[in-house]
C-alpha positions, 0 to 999 in steps of 0.5 A, a space after each residue: 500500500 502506497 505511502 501518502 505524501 507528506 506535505 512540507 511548509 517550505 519558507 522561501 527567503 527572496 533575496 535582493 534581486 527577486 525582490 527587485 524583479 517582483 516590484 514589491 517591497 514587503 515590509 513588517 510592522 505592528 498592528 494597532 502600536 499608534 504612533 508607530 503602525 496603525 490604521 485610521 480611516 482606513 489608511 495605514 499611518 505611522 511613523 514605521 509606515 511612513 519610513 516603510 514607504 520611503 524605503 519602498 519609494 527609493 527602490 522603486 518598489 510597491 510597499 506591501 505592508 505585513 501586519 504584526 500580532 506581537 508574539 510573547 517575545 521578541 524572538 518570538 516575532 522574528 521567527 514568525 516574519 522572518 525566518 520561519 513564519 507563523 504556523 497560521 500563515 506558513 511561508 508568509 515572510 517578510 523582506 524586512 522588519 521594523 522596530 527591531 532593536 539595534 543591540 549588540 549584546 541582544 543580536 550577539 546572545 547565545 542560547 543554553 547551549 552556548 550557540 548564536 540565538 539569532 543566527 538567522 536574523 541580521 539586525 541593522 541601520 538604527 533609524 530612532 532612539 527611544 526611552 521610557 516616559 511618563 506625562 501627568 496631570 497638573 491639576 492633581 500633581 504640582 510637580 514629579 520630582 521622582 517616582 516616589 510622588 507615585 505612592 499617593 497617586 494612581 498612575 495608568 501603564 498598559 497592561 503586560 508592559 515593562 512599565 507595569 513590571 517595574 511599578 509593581 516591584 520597585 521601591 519594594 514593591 511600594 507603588 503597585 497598589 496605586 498601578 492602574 491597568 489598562 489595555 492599551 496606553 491610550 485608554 490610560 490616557 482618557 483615564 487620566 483626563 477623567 481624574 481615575 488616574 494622575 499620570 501615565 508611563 509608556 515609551 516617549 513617542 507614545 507619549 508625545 503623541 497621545 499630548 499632541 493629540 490632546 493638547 487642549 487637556 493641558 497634561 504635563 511631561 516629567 523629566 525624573 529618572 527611573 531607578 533600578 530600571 533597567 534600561 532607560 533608552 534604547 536604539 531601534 533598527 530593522 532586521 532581514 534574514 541573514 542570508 539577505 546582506 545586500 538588502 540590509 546595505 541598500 536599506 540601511 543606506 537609505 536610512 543613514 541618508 535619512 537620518 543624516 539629512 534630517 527627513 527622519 526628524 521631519 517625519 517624526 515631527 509630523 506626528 508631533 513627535 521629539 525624535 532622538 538620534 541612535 547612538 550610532 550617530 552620536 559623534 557625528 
């Protein structure tokens, strides 16, 4: 009796030349993460987006944007668009990704066997840095001079966040009873303009963003520091498959130019964001 075939998802890399001849530019980012990636009257905005285009538009390629659901880690979303795809969309792969970390003791990392964890992926062309940020509301705060103000007033994190961990474990622990969650930053942000909560943390471009768009409530920045944090500011880049070298040359020459000539700035501003240089260009 004859053996059925077994059927093998088989994830095809394109490398710099098909996708020139394809005509296409598929480019990864999250779904619903405003300012970075998100929908609004049906159009895809963003920041990410917007670089997306640009990238696309210097290759004299169609952008095709390829929508991501975080995964639990970042490794996690590496495997699914760049390398392996996601098991409810096999083969679906994308050229490049946004919002990757520009890190070399992440991208160096080994795992518990002491071989390369990211030995598939290459991380490139820092384009933004970024750093963690909280806004309040000056008519129950006089001001934030530390995070230890935050013991008597409740402050709104998005829910599962690293601002949600290290509320709830620093100081020992003396600020989780006046952490509030939410499902998302914004709604933190509508929570603090009804008075349920007095300030709110999240990474500086949402911030910045979730301000400009509510200018008139009058809401305030802080400018304390966060202690036993971590991580305070961070680079982000993109990432190809590792096998796709002269894709990452020619995207992270366009990004360089970018950053250089001051449309990356630009772009951000757009979205009444502060843009911060990567810390590769620190000494230029």
């Amino acid at each position: 009796m004859a053996m059925p075939a077994l059927a093998f998802n088989i994830t095809h890399i394109r490398d710099h030349d098909e996708i020139i001849d394809s005509g296409y530019l598929k480019v990864a980012v999250y779904e619903d993460y405003p300012p970075y990636s998100f929908m609004h009257d049906g159009q895809p905005r963003g920041v990410d987006v917007e670089l997306a285009k640009v990238l696309a538009a210097e290759l004299d390629l169609e952008l095709r944007l390829q929508w991501m659901k975080p995964d639990e880690t970042f490794d996690g979303d590496l495997r699914n668009h760049l390398w392996k795809g996601h098991y409810l969309r096999p083969g679906q792969i994308a050229d490049v990704m946004l919002r990757a970390p520009n890190d070399k003791a992440y991208s160096t990392m080994r795992d518990d066997l002491g071989l390369p964890a990211h030995e598939l992926v290459h991380m490139f062309g820092p384009y933004q840095q970024e750093r963690w940020q909280a806004a309040y509301n000056p008519k129950k705060i006089d001001a934030v001079p530390s995070i230890a103000i935050f013991q008597y007033h409740p402050v709104g994190v998005e829910e599962d966040s690293i601002p949600s961990f290290y509320l709830a474990s620093v100081m020992n622990g003396q600020l989780s009873k006046m952490t509030r969650h939410y499902r998302n930053l914004a709604l933190a942000f509508e929570a603090m303009k009804t008075g349920e909560v007095h300030a709110v943390m999240g990474t500086q471009a949402e911030i910045d963003w979730l301000l400009a768009r509510n200018a008139e409530a009058g809401m305030q920045l802080t400018e304390n520091a966060y202690p036993n944090m971590g991580k305070q500011v961070w680079d982000l880049g993109m990432a190809v498959h590792d096998s796709n070298r002269q894709l990452a040359y020619a995207l992270g020459d366009i990004t360089e130019a970018m950053v250089l000539d001051g449309r990356m700035a630009a772009l951000y501003a757009e979205y009444g964001l502060r843009y911060m240089l990567p810390s590769y260009y620190a000494d230029i």
